[in-house]
N, CA and C atoms as an extended XYZ file, in Angstrom:
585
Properties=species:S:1:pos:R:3:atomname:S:1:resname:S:1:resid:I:1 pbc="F F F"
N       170.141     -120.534      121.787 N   UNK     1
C       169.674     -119.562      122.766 CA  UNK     1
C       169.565     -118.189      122.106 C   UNK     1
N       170.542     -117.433      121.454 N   UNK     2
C       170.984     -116.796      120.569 CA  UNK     2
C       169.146     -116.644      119.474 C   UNK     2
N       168.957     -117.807      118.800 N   UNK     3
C       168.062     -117.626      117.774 CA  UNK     3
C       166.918     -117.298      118.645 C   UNK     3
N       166.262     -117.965      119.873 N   UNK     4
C       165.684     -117.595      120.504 CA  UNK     4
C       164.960     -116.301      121.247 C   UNK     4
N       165.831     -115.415      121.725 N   UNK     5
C       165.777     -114.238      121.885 CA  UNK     5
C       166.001     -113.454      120.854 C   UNK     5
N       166.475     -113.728      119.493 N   UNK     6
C       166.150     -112.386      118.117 CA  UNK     6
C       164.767     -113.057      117.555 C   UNK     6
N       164.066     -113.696      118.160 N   UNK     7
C       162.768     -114.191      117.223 CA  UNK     7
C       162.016     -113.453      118.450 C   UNK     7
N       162.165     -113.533      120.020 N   UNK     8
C       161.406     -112.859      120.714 CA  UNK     8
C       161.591     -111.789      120.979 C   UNK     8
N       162.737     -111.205      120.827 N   UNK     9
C       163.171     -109.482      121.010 CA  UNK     9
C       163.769     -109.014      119.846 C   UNK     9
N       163.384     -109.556      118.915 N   UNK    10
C       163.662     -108.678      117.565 CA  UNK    10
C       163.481     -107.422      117.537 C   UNK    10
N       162.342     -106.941      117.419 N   UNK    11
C       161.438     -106.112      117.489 CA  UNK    11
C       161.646     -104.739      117.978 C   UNK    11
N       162.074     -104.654      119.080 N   UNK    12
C       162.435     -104.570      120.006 CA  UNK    12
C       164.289     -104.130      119.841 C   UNK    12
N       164.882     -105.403      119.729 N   UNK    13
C       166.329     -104.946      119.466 CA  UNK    13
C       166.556     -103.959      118.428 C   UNK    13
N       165.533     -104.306      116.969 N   UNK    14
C       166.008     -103.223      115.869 CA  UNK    14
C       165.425     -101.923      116.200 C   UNK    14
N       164.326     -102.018      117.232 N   UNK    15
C       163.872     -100.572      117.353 CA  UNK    15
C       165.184      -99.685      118.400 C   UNK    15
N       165.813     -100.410      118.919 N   UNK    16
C       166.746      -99.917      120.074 CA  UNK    16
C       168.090      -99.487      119.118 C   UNK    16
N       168.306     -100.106      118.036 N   UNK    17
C       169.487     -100.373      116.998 CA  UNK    17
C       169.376      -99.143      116.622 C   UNK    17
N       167.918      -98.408      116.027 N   UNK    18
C       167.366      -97.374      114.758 CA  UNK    18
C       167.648      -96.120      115.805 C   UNK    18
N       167.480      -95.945      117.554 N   UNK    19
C       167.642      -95.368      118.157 CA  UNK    19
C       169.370      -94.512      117.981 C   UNK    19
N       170.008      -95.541      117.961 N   UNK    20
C       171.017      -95.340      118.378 CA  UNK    20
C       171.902      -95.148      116.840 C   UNK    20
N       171.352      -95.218      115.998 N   UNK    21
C       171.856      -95.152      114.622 CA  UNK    21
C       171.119      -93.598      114.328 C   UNK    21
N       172.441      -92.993      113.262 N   UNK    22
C       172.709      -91.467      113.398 CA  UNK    22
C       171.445      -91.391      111.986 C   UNK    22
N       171.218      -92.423      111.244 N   UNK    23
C       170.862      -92.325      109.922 CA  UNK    23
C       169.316      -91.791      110.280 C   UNK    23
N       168.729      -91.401      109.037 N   UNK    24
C       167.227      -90.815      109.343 CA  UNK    24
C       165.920      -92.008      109.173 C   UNK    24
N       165.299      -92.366      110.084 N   UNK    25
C       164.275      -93.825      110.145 CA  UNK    25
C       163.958      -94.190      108.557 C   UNK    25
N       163.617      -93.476      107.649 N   UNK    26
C       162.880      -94.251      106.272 CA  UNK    26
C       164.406      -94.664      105.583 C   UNK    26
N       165.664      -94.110      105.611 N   UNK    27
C       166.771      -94.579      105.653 CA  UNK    27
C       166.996      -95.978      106.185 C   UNK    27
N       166.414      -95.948      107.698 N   UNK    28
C       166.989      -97.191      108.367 CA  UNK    28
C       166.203      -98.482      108.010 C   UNK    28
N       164.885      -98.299      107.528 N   UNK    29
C       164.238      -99.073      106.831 CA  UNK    29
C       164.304      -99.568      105.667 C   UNK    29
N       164.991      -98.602      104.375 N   UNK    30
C       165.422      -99.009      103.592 CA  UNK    30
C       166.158      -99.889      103.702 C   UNK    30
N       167.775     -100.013      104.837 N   UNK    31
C       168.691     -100.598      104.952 CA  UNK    31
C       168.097     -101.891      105.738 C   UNK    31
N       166.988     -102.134      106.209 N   UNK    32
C       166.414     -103.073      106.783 CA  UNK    32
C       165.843     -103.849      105.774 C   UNK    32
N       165.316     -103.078      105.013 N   UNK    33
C       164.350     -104.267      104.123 CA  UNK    33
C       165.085     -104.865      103.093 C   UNK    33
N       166.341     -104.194      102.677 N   UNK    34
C       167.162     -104.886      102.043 CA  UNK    34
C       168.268     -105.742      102.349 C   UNK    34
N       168.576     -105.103      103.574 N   UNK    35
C       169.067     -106.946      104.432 CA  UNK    35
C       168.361     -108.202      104.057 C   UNK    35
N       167.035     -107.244      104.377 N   UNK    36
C       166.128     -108.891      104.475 CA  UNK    36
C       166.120     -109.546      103.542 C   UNK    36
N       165.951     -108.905      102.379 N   UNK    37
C       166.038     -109.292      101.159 CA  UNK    37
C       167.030     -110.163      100.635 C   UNK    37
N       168.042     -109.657      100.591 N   UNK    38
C       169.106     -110.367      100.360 CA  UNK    38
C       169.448     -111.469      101.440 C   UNK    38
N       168.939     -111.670      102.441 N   UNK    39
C       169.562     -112.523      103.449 CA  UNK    39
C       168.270     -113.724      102.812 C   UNK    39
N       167.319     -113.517      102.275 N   UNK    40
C       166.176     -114.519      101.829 CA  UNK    40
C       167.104     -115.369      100.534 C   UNK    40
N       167.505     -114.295      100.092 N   UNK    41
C       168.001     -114.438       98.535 CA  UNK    41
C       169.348     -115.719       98.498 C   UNK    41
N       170.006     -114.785       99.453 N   UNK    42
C       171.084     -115.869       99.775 CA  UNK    42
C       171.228     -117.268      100.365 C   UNK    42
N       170.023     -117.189      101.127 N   UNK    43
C       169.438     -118.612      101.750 CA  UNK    43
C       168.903     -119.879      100.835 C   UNK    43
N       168.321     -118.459      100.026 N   UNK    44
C       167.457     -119.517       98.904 CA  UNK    44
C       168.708     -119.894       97.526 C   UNK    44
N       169.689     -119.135       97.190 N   UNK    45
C       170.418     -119.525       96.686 CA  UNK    45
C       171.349     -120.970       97.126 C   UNK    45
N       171.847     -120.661       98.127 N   UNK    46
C       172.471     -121.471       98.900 CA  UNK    46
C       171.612     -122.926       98.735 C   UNK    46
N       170.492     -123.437       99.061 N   UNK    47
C       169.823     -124.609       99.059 CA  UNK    47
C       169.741     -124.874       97.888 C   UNK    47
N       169.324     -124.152       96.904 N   UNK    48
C       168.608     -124.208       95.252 CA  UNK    48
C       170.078     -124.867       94.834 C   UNK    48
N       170.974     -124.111       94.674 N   UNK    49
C       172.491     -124.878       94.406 CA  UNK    49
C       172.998     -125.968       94.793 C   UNK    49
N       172.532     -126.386       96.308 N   UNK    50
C       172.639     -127.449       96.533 CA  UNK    50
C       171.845     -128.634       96.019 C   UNK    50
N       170.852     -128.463       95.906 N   UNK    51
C       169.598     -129.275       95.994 CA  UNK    51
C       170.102     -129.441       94.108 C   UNK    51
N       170.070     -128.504       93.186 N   UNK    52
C       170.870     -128.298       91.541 CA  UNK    52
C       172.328     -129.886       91.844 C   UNK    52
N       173.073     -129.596       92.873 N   UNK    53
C       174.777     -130.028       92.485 CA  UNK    53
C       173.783     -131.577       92.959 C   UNK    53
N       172.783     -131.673       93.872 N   UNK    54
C       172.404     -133.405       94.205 CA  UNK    54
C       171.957     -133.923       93.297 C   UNK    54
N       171.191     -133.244       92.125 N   UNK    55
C       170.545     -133.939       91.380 CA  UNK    55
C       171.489     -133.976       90.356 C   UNK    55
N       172.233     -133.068       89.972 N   UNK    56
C       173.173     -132.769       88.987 CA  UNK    56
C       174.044     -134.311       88.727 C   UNK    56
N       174.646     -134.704       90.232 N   UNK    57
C       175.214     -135.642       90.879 CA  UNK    57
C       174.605     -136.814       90.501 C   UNK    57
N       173.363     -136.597       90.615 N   UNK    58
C       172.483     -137.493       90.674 CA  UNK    58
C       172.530     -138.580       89.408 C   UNK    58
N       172.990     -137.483       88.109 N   UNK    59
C       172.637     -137.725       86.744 CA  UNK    59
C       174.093     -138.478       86.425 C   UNK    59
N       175.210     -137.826       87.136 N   UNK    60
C       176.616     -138.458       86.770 CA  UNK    60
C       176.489     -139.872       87.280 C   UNK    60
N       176.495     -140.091       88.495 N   UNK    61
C       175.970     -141.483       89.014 CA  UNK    61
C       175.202     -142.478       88.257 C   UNK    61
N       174.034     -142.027       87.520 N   UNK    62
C       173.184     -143.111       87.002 CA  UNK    62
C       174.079     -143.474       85.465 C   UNK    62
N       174.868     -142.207       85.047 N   UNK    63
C       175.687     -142.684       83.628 CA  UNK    63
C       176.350     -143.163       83.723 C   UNK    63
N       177.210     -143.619       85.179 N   UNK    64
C       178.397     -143.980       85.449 CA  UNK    64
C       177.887     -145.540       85.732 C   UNK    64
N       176.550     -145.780       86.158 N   UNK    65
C       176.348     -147.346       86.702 CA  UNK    65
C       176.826     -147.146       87.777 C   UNK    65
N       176.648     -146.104       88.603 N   UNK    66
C       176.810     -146.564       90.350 CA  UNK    66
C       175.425     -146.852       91.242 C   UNK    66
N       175.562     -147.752       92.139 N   UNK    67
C       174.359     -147.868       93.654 CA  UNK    67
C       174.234     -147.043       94.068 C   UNK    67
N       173.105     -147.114       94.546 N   UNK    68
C       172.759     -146.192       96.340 CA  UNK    68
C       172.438     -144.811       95.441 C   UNK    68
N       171.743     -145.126       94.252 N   UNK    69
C       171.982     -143.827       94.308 CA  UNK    69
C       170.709     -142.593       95.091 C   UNK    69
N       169.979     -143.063       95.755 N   UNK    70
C       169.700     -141.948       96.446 CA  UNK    70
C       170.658     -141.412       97.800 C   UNK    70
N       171.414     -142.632       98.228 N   UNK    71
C       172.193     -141.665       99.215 CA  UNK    71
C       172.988     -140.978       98.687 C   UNK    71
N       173.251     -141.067       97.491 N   UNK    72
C       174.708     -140.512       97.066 CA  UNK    72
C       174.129     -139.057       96.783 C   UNK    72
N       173.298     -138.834       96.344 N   UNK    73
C       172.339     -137.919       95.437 CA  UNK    73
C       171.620     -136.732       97.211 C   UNK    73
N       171.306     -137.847       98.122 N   UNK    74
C       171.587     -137.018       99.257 CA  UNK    74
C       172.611     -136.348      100.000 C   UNK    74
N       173.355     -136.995       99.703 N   UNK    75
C       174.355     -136.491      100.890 CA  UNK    75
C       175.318     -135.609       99.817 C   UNK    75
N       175.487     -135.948       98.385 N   UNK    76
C       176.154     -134.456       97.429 CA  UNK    76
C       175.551     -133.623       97.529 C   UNK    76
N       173.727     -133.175       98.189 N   UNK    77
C       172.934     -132.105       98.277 CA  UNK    77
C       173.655     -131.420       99.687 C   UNK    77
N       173.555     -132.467      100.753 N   UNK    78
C       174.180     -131.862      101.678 CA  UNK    78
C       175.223     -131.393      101.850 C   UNK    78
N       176.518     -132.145      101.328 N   UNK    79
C       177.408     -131.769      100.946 CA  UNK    79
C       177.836     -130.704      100.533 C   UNK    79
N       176.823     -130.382       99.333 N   UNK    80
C       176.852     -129.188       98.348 CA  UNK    80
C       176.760     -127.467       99.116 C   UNK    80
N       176.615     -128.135      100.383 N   UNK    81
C       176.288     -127.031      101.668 CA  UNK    81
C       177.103     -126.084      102.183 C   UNK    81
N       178.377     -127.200      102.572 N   UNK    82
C       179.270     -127.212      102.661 CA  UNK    82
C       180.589     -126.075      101.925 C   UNK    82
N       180.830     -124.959      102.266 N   UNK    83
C       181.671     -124.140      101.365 CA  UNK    83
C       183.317     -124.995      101.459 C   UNK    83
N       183.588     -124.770      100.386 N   UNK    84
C       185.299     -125.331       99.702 CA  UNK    84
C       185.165     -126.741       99.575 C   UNK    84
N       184.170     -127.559      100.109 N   UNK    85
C       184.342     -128.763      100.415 CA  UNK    85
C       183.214     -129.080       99.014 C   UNK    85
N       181.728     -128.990       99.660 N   UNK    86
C       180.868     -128.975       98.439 CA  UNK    86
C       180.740     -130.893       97.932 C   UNK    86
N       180.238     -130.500       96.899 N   UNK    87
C       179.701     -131.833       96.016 CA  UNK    87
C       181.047     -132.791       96.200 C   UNK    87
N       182.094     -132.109       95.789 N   UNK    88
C       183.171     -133.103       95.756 CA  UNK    88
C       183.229     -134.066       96.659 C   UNK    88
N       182.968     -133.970       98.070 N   UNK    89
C       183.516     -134.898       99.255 CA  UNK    89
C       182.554     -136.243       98.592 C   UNK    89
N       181.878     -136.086       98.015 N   UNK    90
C       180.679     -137.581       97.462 CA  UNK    90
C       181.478     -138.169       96.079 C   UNK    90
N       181.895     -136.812       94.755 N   UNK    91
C       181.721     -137.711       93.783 CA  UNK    91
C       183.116     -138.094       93.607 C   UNK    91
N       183.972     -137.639       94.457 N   UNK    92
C       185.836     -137.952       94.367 CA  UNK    92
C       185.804     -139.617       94.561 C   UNK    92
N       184.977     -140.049       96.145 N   UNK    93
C       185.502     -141.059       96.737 CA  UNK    93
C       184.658     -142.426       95.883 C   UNK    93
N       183.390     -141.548       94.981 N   UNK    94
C       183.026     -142.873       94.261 CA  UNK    94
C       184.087     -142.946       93.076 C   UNK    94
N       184.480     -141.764       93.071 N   UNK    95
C       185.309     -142.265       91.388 CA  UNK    95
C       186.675     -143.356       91.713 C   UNK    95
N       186.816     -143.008       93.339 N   UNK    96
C       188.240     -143.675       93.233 CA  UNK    96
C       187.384     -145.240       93.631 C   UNK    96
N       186.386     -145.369       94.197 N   UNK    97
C       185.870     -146.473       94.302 CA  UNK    97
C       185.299     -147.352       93.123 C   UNK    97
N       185.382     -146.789       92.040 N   UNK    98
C       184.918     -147.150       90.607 CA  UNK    98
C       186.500     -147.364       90.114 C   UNK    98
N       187.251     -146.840       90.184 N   UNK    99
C       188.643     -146.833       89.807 CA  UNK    99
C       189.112     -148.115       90.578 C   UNK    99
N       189.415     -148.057       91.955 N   UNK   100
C       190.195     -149.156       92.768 CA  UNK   100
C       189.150     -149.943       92.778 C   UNK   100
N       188.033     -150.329       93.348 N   UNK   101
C       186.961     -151.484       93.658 CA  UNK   101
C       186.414     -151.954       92.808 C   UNK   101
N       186.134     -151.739       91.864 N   UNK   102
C       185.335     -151.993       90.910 CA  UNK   102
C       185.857     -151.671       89.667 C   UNK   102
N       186.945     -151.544       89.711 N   UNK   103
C       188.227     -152.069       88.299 CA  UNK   103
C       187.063     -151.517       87.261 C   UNK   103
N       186.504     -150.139       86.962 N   UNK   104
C       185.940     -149.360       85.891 CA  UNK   104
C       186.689     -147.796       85.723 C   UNK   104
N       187.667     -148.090       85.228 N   UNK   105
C       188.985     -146.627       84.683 CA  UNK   105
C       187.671     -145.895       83.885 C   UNK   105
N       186.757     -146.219       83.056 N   UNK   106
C       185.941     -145.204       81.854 CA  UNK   106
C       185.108     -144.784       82.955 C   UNK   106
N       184.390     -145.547       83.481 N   UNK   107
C       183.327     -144.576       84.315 CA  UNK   107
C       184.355     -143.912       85.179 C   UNK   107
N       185.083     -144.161       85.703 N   UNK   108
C       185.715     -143.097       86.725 CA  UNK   108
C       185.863     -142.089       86.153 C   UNK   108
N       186.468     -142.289       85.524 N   UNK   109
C       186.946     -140.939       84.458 CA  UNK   109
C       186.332     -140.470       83.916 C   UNK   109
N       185.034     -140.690       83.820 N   UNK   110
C       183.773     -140.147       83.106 CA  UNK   110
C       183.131     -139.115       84.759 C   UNK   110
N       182.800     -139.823       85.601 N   UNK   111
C       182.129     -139.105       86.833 CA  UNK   111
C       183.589     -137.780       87.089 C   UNK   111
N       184.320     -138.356       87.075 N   UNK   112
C       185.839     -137.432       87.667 CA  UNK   112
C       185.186     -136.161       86.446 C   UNK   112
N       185.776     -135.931       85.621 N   UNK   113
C       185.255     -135.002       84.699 CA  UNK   113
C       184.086     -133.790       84.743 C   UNK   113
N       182.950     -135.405       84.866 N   UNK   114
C       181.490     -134.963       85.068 CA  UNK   114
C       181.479     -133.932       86.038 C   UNK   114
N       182.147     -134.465       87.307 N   UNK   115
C       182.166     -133.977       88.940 CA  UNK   115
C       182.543     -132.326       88.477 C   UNK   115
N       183.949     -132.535       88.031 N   UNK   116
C       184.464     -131.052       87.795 CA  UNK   116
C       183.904     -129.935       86.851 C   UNK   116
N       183.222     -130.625       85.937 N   UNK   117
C       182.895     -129.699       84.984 CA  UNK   117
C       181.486     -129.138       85.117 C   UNK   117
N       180.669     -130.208       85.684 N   UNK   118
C       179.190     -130.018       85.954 CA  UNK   118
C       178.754     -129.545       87.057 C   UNK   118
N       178.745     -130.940       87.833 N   UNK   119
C       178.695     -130.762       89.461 CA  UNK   119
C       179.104     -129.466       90.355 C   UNK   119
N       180.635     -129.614       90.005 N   UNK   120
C       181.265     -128.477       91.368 CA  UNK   120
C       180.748     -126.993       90.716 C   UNK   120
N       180.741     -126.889       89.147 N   UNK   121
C       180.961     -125.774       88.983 CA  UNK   121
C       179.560     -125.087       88.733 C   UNK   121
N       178.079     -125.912       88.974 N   UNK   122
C       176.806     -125.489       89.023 CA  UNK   122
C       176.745     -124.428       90.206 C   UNK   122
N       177.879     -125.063       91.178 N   UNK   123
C       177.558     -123.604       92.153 CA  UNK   123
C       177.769     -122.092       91.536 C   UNK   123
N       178.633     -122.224       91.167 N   UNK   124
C       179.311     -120.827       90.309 CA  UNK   124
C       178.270     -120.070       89.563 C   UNK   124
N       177.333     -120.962       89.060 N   UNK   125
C       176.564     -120.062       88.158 CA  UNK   125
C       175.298     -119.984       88.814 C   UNK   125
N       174.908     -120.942       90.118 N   UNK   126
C       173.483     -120.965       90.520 CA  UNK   126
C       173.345     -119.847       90.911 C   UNK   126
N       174.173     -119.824       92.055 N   UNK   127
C       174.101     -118.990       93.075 CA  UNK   127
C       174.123     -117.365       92.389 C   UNK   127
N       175.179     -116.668       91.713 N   UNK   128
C       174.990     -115.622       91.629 CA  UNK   128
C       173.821     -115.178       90.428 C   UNK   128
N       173.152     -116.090       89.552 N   UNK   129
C       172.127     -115.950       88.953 CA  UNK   129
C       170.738     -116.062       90.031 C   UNK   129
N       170.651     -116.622       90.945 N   UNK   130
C       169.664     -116.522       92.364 CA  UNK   130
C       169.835     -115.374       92.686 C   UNK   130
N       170.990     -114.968       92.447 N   UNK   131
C       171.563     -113.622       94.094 CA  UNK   131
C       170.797     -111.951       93.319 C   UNK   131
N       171.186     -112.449       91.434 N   UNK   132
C       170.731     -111.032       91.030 CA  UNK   132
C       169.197     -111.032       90.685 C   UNK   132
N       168.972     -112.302       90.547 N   UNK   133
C       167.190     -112.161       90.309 CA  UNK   133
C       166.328     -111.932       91.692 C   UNK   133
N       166.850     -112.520       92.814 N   UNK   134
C       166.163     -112.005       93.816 CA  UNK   134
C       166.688     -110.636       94.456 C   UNK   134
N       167.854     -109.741       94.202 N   UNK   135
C       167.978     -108.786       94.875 CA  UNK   135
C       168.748     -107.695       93.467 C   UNK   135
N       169.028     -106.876       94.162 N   UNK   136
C       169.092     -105.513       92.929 CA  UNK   136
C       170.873     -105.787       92.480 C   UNK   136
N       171.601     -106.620       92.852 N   UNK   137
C       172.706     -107.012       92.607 CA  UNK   137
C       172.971     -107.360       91.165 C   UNK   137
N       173.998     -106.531       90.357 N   UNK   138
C       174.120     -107.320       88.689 CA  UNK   138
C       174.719     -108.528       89.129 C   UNK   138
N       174.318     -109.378       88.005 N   UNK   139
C       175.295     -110.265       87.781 CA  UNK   139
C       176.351     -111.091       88.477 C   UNK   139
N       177.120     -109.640       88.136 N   UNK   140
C       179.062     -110.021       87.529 CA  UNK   140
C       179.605     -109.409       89.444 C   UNK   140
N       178.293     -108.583       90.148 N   UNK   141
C       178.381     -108.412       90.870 CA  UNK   141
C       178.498     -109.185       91.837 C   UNK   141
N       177.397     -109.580       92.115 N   UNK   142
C       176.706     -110.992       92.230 CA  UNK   142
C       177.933     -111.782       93.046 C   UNK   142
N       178.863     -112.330       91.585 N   UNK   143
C       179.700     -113.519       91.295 CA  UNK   143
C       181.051     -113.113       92.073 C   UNK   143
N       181.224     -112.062       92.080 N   UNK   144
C       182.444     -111.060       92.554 CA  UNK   144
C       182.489     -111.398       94.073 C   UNK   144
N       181.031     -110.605       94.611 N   UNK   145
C       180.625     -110.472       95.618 CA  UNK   145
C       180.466     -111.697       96.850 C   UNK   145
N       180.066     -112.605       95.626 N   UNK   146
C       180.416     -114.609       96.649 CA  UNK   146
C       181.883     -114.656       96.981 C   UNK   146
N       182.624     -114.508       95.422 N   UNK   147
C       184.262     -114.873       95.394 CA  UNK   147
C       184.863     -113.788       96.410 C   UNK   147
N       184.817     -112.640       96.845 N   UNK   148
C       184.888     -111.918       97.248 CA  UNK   148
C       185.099     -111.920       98.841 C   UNK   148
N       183.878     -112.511       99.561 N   UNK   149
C       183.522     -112.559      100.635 CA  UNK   149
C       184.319     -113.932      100.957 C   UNK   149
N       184.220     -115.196      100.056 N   UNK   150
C       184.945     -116.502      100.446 CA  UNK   150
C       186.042     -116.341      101.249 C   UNK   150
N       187.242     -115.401       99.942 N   UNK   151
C       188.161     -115.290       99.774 CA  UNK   151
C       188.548     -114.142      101.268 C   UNK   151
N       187.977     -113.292      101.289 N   UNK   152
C       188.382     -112.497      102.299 CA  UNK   152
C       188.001     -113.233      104.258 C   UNK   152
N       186.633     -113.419      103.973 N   UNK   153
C       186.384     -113.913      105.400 CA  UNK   153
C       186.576     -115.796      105.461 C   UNK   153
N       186.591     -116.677      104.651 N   UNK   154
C       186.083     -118.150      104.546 CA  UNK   154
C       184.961     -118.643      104.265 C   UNK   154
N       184.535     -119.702      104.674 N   UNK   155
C       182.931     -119.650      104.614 CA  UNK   155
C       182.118     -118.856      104.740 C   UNK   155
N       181.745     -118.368      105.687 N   UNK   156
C       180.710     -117.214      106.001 CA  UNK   156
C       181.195     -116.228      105.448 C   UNK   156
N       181.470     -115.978      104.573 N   UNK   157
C       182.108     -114.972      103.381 CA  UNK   157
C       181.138     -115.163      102.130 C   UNK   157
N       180.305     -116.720      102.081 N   UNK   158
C       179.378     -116.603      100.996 CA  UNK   158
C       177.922     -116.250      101.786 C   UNK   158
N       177.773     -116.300      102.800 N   UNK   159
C       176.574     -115.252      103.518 CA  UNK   159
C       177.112     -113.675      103.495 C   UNK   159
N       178.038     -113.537      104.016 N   UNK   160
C       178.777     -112.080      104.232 CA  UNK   160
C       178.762     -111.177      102.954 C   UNK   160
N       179.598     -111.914      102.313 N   UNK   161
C       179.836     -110.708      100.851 CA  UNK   161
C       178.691     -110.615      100.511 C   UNK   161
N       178.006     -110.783       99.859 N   UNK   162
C       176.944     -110.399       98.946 CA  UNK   162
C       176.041     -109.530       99.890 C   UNK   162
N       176.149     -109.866      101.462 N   UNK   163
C       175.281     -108.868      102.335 CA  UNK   163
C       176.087     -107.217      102.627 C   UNK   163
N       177.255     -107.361      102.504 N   UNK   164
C       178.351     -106.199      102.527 CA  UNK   164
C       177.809     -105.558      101.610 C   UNK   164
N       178.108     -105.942       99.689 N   UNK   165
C       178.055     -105.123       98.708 CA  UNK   165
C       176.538     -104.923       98.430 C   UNK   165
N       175.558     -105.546       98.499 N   UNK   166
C       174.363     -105.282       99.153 CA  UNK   166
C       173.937     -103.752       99.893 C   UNK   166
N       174.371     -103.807      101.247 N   UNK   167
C       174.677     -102.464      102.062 CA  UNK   167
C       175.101     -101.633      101.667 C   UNK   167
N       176.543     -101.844      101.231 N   UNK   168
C       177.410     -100.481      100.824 CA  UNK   168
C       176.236      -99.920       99.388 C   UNK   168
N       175.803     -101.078       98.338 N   UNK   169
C       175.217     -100.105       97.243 CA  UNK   169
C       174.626      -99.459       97.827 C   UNK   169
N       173.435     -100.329       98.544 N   UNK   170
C       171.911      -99.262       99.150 CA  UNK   170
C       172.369      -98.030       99.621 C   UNK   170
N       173.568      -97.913      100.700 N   UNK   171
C       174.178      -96.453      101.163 CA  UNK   171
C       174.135      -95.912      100.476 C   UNK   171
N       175.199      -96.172       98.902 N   UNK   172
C       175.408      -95.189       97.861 CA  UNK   172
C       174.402      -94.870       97.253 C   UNK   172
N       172.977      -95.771       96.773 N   UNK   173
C       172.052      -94.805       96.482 CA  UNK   173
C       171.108      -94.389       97.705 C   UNK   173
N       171.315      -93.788       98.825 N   UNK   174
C       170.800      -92.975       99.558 CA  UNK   174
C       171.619      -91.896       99.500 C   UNK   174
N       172.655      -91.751       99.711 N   UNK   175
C       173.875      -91.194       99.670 CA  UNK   175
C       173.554      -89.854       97.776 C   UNK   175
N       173.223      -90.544       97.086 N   UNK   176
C       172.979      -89.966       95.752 CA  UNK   176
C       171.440      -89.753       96.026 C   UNK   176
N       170.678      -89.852       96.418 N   UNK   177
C       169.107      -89.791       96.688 CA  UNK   177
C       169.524      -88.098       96.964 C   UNK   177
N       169.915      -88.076       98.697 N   UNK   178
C       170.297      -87.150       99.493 CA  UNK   178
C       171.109      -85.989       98.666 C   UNK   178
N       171.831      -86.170       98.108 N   UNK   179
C       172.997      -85.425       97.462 CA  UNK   179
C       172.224      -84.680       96.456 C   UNK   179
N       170.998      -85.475       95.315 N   UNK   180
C       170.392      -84.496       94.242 CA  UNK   180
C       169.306      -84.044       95.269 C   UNK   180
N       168.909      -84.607       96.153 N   UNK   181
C       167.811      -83.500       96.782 CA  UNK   181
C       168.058      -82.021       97.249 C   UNK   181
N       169.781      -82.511       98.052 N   UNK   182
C       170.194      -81.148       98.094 CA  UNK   182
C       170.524      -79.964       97.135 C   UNK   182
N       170.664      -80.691       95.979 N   UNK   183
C       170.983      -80.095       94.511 CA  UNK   183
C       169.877      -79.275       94.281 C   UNK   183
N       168.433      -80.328       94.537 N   UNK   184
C       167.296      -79.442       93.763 CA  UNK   184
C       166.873      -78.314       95.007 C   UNK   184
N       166.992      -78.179       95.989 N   UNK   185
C       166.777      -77.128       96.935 CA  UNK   185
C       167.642      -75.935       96.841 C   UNK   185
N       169.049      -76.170       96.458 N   UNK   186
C       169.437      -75.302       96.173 CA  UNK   186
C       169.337      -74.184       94.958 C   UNK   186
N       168.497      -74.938       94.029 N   UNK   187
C       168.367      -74.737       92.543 CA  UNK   187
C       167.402      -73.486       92.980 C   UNK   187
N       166.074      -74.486       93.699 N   UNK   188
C       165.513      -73.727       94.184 CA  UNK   188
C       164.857      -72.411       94.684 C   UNK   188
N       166.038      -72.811       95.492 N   UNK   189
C       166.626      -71.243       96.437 CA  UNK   189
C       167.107      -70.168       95.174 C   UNK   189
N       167.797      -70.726       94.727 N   UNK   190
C       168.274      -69.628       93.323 CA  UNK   190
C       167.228      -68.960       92.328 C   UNK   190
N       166.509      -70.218       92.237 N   UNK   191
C       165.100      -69.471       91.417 CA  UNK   191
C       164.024      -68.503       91.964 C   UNK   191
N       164.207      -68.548       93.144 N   UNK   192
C       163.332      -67.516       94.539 CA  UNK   192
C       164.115      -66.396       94.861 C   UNK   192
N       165.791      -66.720       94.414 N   UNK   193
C       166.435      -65.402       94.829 CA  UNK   193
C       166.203      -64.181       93.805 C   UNK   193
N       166.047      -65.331       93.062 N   UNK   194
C       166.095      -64.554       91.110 CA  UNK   194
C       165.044      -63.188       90.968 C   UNK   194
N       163.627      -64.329       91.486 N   UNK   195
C       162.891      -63.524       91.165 CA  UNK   195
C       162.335      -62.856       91.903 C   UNK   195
């Protein structure tokens, strides 16, 4: 219901938002278009990582000699969705099923490995290499800014953070925009008093 009415009164709501916000309109637009930005960025990170840990998955599975492997390869994508939980909930229960059912200790221990070293930890690097190529975020920022948000809010801490430090930069360079403009007016003024 919720998505419904911000797709039909968007428009509308942010113009009522910009009203009531103290900041100056090409300000409030700035801070608008870089929401957007980053909220694209993060979306598209978020899937790309996933869609990376299914196929990733995908590759441990076929070395290991396991079935099914397109469900498996699906549902570690979906999975991969999933914050704290992630790829693992798929490639744990085949390893112990390669381990107990199917009496294979090397492949288990080969996917177990694989899982941890490849799989889980492709998120780590997808995502904040997505986060700084699509938005003005470094790096190390980036990476901070996921761990950051997890850690402080939970899940929605990897939508959240990176949209927080996002905001707060853009402030600070308006904030420094504003600050040398006032610099050069005053300079200004001094050079008009001068002469």
């Amino acid at each position: 219901i919720s998505l419904y009415f911000f797709l039909a009164d968007g428009p509308a709501m942010l113009r009522s938002l910009m009203e009531l916000s103290p900041l100056d309109d090409r300000h409030e637009y700035e801070l608008w278009e870089e929401f957007g930005q980053l909220s694209r960025a993060v979306v598209t990170a978020t899937l790309l990582s996933a869609a990376a840990q299914g196929v990733l998955g995908g590759v441990g599975y076929w070395l290991a000699g396991v079935g099914s492997m397109f469900l498996l390869v699906l549902l570690t994508s979906v999975t991969g969705l999933i914050p704290f939980v992630g790829a693992s909930a798929v490639w744990i229960p085949v390893c112990l099923w390669l381990f107990l059912n199917e009496n294979r200790p090397g492949a288990a221990i080969f996917l177990a490995i694989y899982g941890m070293v490849v799989v889980s930890s492709a998120d780590n690097l997808i995502k904040p290499y997505i986060l700084q190529g699509q938005s003005n975020l470094h790096p190390l920022l980036a990476l901070l800014s996921v761990l950051g948000g997890v850690q402080a809010l939970g899940p929605i801490g990897l939508l959240v953070g990176p949209m927080v430090v996002a905001l707060l930069q853009t402030l600070l360079k308006i904030l420094h925009r504003e600050l040398r403009e006032l610099d050069d007016r005053k300079e200004n003024r001094l050079v008009v008093a001068e002469e």
